[in-house]
C-alpha positions as CSV (number, residue, x, y, z in Angstrom):
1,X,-25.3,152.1,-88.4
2,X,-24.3,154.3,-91.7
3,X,-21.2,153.2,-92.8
4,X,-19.0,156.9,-93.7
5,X,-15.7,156.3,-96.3
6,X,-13.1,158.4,-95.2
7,X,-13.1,159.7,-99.2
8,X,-16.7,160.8,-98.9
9,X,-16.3,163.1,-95.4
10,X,-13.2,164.7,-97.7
11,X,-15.7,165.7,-100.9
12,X,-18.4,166.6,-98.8
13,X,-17.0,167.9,-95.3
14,X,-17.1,171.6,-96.6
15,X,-18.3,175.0,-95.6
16,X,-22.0,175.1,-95.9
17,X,-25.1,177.4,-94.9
18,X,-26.7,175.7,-91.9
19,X,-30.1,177.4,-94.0
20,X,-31.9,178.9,-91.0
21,X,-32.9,181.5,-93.7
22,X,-32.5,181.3,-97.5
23,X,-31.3,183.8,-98.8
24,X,-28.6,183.5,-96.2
25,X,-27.7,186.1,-94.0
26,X,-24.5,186.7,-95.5
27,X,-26.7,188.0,-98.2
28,X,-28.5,191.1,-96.5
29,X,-27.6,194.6,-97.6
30,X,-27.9,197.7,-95.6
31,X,-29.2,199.1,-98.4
32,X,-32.6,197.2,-97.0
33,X,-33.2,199.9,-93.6
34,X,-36.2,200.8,-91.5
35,X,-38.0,202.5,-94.4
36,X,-37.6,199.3,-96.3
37,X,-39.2,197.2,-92.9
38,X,-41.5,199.5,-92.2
39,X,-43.3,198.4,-95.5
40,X,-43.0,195.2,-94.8
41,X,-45.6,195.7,-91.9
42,X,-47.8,197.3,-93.4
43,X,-48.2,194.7,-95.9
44,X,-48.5,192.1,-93.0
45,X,-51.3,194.6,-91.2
46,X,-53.4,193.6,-94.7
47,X,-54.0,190.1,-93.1
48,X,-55.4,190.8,-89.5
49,X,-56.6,187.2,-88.5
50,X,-53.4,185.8,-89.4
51,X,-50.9,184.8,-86.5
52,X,-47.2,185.9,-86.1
53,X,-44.1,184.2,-84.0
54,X,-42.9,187.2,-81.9
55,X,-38.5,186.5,-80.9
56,X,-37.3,189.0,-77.9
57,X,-33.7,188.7,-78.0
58,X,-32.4,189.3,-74.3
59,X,-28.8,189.4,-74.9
60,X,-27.4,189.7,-71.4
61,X,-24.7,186.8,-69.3
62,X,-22.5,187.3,-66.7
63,X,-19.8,185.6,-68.8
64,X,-19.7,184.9,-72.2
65,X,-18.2,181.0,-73.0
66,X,-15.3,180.6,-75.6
67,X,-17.5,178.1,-78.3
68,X,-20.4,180.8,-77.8
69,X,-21.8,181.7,-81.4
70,X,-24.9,183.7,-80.3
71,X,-25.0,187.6,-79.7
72,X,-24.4,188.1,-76.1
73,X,-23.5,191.2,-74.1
74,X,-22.2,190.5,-70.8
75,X,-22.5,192.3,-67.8
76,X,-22.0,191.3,-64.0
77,X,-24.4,194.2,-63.4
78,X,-27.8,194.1,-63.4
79,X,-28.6,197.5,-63.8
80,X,-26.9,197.7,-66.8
81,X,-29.1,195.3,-68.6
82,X,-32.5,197.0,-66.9
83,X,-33.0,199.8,-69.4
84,X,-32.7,197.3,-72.3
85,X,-36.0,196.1,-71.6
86,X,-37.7,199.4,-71.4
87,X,-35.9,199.6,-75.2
88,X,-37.3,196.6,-76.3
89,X,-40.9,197.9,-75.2
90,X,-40.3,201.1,-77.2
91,X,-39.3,199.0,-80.3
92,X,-42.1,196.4,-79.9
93,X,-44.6,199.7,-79.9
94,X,-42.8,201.0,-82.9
95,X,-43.6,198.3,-84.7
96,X,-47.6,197.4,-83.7
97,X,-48.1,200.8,-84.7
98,X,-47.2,199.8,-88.2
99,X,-49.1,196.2,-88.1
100,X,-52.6,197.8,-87.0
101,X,-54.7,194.9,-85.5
102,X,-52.3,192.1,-86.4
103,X,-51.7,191.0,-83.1
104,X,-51.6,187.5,-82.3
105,X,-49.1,185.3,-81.4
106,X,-49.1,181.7,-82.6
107,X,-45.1,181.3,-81.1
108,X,-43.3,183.7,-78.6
109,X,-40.0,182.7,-77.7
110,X,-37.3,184.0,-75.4
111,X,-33.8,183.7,-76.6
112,X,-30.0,185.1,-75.4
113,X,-28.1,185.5,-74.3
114,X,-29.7,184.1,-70.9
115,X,-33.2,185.4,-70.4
116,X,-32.9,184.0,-66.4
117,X,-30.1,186.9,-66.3
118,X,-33.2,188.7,-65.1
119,X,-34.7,188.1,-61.6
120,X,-38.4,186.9,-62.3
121,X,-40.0,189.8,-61.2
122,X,-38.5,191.4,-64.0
123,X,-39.3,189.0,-66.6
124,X,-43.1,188.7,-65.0
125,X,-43.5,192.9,-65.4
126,X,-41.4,192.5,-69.0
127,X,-43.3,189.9,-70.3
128,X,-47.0,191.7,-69.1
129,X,-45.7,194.7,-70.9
130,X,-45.5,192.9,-73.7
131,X,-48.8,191.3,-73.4
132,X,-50.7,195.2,-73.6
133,X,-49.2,194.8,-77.1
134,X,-49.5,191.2,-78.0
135,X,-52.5,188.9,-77.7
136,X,-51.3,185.0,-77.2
137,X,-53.6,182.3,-79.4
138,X,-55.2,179.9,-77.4
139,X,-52.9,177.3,-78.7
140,X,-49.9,179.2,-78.5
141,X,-46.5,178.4,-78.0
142,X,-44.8,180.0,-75.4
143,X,-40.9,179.1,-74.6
144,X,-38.0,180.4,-73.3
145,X,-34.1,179.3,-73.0
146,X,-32.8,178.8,-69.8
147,X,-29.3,178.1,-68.2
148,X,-29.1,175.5,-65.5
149,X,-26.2,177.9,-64.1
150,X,-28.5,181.1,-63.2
151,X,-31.8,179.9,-63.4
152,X,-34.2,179.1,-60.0
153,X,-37.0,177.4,-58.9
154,X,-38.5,181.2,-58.7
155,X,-37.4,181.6,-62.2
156,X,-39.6,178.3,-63.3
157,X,-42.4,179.2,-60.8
158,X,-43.2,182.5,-62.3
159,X,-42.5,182.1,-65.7
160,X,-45.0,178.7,-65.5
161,X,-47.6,181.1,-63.8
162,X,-47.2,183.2,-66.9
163,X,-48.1,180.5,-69.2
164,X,-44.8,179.4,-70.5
165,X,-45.5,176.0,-71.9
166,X,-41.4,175.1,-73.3
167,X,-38.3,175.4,-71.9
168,X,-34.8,174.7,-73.7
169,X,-32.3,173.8,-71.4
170,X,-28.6,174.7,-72.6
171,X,-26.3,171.9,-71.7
172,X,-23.6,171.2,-74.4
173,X,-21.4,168.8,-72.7
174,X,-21.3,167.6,-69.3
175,X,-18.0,166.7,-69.4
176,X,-16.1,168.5,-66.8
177,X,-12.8,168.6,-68.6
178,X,-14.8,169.8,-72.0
179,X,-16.4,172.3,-69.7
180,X,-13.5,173.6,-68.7
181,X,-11.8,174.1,-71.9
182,X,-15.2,176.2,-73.1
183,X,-15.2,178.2,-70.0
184,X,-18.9,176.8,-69.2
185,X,-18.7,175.2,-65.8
186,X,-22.3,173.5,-65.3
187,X,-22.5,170.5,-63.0
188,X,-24.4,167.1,-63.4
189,X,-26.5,168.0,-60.4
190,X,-27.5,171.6,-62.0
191,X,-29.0,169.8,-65.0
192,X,-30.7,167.1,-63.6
193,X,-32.5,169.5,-60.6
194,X,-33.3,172.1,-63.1
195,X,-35.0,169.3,-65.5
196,X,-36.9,167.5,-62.6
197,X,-38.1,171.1,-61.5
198,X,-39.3,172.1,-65.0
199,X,-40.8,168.7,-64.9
200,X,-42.9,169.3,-61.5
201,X,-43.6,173.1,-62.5
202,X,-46.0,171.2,-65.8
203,X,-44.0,172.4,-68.5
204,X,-45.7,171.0,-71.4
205,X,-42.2,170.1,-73.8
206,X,-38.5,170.4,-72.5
207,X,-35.6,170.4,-74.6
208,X,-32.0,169.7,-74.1
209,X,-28.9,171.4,-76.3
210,X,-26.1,169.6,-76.7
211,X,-23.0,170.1,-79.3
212,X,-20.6,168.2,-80.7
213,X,-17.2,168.7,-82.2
214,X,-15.8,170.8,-79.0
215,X,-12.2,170.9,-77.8
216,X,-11.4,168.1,-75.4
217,X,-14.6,165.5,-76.6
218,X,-13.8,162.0,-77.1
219,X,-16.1,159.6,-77.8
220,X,-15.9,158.1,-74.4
221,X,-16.3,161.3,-72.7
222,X,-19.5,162.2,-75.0
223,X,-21.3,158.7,-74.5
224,X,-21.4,159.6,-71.1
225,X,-22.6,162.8,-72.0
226,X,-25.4,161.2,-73.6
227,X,-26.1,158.3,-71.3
228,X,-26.9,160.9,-68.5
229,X,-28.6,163.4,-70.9
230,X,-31.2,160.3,-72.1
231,X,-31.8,159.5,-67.9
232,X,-33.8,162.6,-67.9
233,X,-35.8,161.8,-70.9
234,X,-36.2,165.3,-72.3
235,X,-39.3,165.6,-75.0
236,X,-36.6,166.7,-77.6
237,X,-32.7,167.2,-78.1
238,X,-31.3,169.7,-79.8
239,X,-27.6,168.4,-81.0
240,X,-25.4,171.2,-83.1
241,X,-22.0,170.8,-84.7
242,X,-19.9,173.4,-83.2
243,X,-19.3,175.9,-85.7
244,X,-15.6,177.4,-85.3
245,X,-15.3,180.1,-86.9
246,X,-13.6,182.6,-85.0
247,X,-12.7,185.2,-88.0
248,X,-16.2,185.7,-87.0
249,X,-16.4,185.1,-83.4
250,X,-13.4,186.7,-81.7
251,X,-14.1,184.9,-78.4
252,X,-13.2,181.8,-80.4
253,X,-9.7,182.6,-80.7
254,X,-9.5,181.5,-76.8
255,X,-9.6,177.9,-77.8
256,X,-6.4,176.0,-79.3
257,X,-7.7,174.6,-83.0
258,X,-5.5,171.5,-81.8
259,X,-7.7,170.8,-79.2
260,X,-10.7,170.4,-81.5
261,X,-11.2,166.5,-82.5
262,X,-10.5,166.1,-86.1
263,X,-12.4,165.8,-89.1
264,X,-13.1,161.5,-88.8
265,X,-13.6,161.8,-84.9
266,X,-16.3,164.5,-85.5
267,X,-18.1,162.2,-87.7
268,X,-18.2,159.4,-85.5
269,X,-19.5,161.8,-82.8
270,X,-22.4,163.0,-84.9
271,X,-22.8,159.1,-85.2
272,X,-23.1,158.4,-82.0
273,X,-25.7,161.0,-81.8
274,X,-27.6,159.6,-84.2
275,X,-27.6,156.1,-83.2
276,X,-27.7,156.8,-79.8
277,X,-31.1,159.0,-80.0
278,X,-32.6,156.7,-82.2
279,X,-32.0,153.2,-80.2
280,X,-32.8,155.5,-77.4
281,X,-36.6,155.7,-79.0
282,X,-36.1,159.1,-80.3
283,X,-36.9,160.2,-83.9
284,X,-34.2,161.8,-85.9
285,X,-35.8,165.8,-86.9
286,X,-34.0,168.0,-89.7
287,X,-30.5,168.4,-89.4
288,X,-29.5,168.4,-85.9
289,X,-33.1,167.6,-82.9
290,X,-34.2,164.7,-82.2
291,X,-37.8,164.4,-80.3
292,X,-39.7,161.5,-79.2
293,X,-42.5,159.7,-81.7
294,X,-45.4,161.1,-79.7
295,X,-44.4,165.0,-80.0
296,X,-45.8,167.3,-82.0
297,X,-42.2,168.0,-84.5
298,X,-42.5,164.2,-85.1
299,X,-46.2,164.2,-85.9
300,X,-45.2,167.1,-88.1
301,X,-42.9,164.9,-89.7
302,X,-45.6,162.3,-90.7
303,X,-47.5,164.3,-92.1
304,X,-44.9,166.5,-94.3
305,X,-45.7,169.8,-92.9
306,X,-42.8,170.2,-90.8
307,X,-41.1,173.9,-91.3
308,X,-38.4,175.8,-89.9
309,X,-37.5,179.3,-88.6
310,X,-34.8,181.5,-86.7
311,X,-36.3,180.1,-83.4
312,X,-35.5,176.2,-84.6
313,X,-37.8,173.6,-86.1
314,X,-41.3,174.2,-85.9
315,X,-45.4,173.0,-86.8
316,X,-45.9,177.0,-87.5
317,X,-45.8,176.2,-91.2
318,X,-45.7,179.7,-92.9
319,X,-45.9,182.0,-89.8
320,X,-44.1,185.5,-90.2
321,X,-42.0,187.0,-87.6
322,X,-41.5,189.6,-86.2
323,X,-38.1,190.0,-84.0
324,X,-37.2,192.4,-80.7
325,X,-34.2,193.2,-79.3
326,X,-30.6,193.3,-80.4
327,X,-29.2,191.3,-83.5
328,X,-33.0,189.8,-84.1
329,X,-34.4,188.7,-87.4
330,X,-37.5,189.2,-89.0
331,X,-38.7,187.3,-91.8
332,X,-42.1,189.7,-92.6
333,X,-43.5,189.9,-96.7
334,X,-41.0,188.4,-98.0
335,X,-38.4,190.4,-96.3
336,X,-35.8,189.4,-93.5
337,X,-35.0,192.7,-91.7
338,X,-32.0,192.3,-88.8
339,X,-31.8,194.6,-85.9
340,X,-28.6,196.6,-84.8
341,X,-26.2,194.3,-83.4
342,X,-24.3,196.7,-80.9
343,X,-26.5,198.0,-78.1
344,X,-25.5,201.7,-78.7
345,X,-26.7,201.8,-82.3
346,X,-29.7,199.8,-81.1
347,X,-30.9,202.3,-78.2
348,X,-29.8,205.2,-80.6
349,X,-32.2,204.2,-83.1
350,X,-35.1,203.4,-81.0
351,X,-34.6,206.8,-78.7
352,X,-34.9,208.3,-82.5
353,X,-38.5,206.6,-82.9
354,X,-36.7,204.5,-85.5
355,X,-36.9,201.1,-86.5
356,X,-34.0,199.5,-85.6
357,X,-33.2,197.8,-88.4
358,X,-29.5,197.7,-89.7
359,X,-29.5,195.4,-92.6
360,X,-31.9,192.8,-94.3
361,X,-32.6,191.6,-97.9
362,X,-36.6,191.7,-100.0
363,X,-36.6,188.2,-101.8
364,X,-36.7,187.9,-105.2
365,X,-39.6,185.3,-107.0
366,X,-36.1,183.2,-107.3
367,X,-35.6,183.0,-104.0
368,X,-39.2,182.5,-102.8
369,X,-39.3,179.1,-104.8
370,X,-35.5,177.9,-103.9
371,X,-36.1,178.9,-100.4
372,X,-39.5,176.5,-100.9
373,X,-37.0,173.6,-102.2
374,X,-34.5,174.0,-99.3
375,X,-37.0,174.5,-96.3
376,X,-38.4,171.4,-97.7
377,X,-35.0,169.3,-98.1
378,X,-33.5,170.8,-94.3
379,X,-37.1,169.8,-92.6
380,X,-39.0,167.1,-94.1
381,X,-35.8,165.3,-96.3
382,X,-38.4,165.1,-99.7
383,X,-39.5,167.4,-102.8
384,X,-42.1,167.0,-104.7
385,X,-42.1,168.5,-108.2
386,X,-45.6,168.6,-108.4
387,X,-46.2,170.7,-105.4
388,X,-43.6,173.2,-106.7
389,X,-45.3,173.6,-110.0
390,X,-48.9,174.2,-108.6
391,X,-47.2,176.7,-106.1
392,X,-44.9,178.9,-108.3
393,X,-46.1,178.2,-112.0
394,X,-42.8,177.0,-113.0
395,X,-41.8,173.6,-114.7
396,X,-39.8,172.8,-112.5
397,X,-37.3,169.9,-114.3
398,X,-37.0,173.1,-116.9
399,X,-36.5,175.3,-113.9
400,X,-33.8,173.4,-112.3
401,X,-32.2,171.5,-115.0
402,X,-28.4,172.2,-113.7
403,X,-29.7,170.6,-110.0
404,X,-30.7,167.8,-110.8
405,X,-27.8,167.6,-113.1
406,X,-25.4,168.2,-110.5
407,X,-27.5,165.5,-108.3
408,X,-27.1,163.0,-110.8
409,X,-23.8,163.2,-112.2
410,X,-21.4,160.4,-111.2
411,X,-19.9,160.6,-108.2
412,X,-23.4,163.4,-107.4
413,X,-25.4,162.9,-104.5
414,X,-27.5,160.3,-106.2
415,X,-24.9,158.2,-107.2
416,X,-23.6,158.4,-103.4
417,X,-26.6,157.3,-102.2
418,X,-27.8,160.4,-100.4
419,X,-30.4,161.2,-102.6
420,X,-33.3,159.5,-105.0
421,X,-34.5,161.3,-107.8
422,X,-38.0,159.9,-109.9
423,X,-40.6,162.0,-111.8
424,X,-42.7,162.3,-108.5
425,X,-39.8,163.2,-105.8
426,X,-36.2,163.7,-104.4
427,X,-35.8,162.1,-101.7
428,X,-33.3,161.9,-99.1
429,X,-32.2,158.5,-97.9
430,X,-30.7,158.3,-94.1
431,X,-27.3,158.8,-95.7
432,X,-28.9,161.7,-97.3
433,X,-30.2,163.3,-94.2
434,X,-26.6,163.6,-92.5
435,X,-25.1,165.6,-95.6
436,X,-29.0,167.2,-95.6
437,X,-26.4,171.3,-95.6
438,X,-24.9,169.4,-99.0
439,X,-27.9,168.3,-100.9
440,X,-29.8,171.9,-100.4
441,X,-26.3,173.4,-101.4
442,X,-27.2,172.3,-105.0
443,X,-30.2,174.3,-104.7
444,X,-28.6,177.8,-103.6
445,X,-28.3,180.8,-106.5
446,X,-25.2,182.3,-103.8
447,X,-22.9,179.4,-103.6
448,X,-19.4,180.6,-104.4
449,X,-16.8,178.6,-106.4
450,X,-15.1,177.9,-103.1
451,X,-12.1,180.0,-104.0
452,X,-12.8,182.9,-101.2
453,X,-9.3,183.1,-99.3
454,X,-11.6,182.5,-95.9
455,X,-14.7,180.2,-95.9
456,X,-18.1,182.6,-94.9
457,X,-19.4,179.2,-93.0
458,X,-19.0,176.3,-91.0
459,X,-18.0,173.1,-91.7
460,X,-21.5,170.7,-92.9
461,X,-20.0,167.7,-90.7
């Protein structure tokens, strides 16, 4: 067990970029609009055979649960959320007809919101829609998040038959005092059906999510948590900090900050996450999943080629893509374009024969080579000069003379023990991969002084 100082959590427990996307996305402008994306694709329609992640954002729940951080629109009925879909096809043939014959899909995923929101014949005529406009690889992969809450055998039946190979399974605590303090009432026997289900339907990978850091979690109650989470042996666990941050989130605001555990009992939760999973037999991933040694994230691991994009980690090293639907990102020639975030603007644009793009950023050669450095520290915990050189043509001890002097300085990550630096690598040591948001901080060209009167981020611990 890694052995925390109560002085080290107080240097480095600070507002940090969690780096699903460098530049981050406090960074895009809407001064980058649909013009602007609509480029973008046509450069990507220059490389036909290459394969894309598609992300459909369905946005829709019936209630939307105080510790929620995702963009949801909830509605108790159905019909309000059925033209959405016909939206979504609009958008997705708005954009083919800018990427010509690039077509295929390496990774499709379905994210909320709750996708299950939808009865299945809905999804099964949504999803073959999609398919007159998309072409799945052979080896694709094709998953979708589910809530234990709303979601049926029906649900697993047909979107199985439809060759959905993944399911993520939100959970977050099972707790039902925690539960009751988020607003997310989701019994024991809800989880475990759905799981054994998913299991009997052939789903090829199932994940877990799970957070820590909620109001009302005590160690006791979240090592029960995980004792019955690791009884259903899920392929992979996907374990957040809760990010609080409710001058962003309003719904937020509904929980009492005094509730939350404090800084030192946080810690020790993310501890007993860590060496929970990992006695358990699983293999620490990133910053936050965990996946058993025989999955394909932990052979990507092995072999260094492990990457990482808005849908999570991934072994689609280098695949662009494209996103549908409200609030979704695109990362497309080194562009991110984000969709409208409020469902009026969204169908407004789209009725228009617009893209629905609201904001994004194009990425300068600086960016391209830090976001290289970062994606590497956040997924595979090493750099390797070398590698960086040959890519970008850039010495890169010249390049990044301040980093490493801010690595190395006393009392700097190196002399912490969180990081190695030698003429062939930086290297994260255990220690390392815990403060992993910390480490790639060093790296980022946007880092404020730390003076802002409100903190853009959420706490790295």
């Amino acid at each position: 067990m890694i052995r925390i100082t109560p002085e080290l959590l107080e240097r480095y427990d600070k507002p940090g970029p969690r780096y699903t996307s460098y530049p981050t996305a406090v960074e895009f402008s809407e001064s980058f609009g649909p013009t602007d994306y609509a480029g973008r694709l046509g450069a990507a329609a220059r490389r036909p055979d290459d394969p894309l992640s598609l992300y459909v954002h369905l946005p829709f729940c019936e209630a939307r649960c105080s510790f929620c951080g995702c963009h949801v629109v909830v509605a108790r009925r159905r019909s309000v959320a059925d033209v959405y879909l016909d939206r979504v096809l609009a958008e997705a043939d708005l954009v083919t007809r800018h990427l010509g014959e690039r077509r295929t899909l390496a990774q499709y995923h379905w994210g909320g919101g709750t996708p299950t929101y939808y009865t299945p014949d809905a999804l099964a005529a949504f999803h073959r829609s999609l398919l007159e406009r998309f072409e799945l690889a052979e080896d694709a992969e094709v998953a979708l998040e589910v809530d234990p809450r709303v979601t049926s055998s029906d649900h697993l039946s047909v979107v199985r038959s439809l060759g959905f190979n993944r399911l993520s399974m939100g959970v977050q605590d099972l707790d039902p005092e925690v539960q009751e303090m988020i607003g997310r009432n989701q019994t024991w026997e809800q989880t475990r059906e759905l799981h054994l289900r998913a299991r009997q339907f052939g789903f090829d990978s199932i994940n877990i999510d799970l957070i820590y850091g909620l109001p009302g979690q005590t160690i006791s109650s979240f090592t029960e948590t995980l004792q019955r989470v690791l009884e259903l042996r899920p392929d992979r666990l996907a374990v957040y900090s809760f990010a609080y941050v409710p001058w962003v989130k309003p719904n937020q605001k509904r929980i009492d900050p005094a509730t939350l555990p404090d800084r030192d009992t946080k810690f020790a939760l993310l501890a007993l996450v860590s060496d929970g999973l990992v006695s358990a037999g699983y293999r620490a991933i990133g910053m936050d999943h965990f996946a058993l040694p025989q999955d394909e994230l932990s052979l990507a691991l092995d072999e260094g080629t492990l990457s990482r994009n808005f849908m999570g980690y991934t072994t689609k090293r280098g695949t662009e893509t494209i996103a549908l639907g409200t609030s979704g990102i695109s990362e497309v020639a080194g562009a991110y374009a984000q969709n409208h975030k409020r469902l009026n603007s969204y169908y407004t644009a789209v009725d228009a024969g617009e893209l629905p793009v609201e904001r994004g950023v194009s990425l300068s050669p600086d960016d391209r080579i830090r976001r290289h450095v970062i994606t590497e520290l956040m997924c595979n915990g090493v750099v390797r000069p070398a590698a960086i050189e040959a890519e970008f043509g850039i010495d890169f001890e010249t390049y990044f003379a301040a980093e490493l002097a801010e690595l190395t300085v006393p009392g700097g990550a190196v002399a912490e023990g969180m990081v190695r630096v030698d003429g062939d690598a930086i290297i994260a040591s255990e220690l390392g991969r815990l403060f992993i948001r910390n480490v790639a901080m060093a790296f980022d060209a946007y880092r404020g002084d730390g003076t802002a009167d409100r903190p853009v981020f959420s706490r790295t611990v």
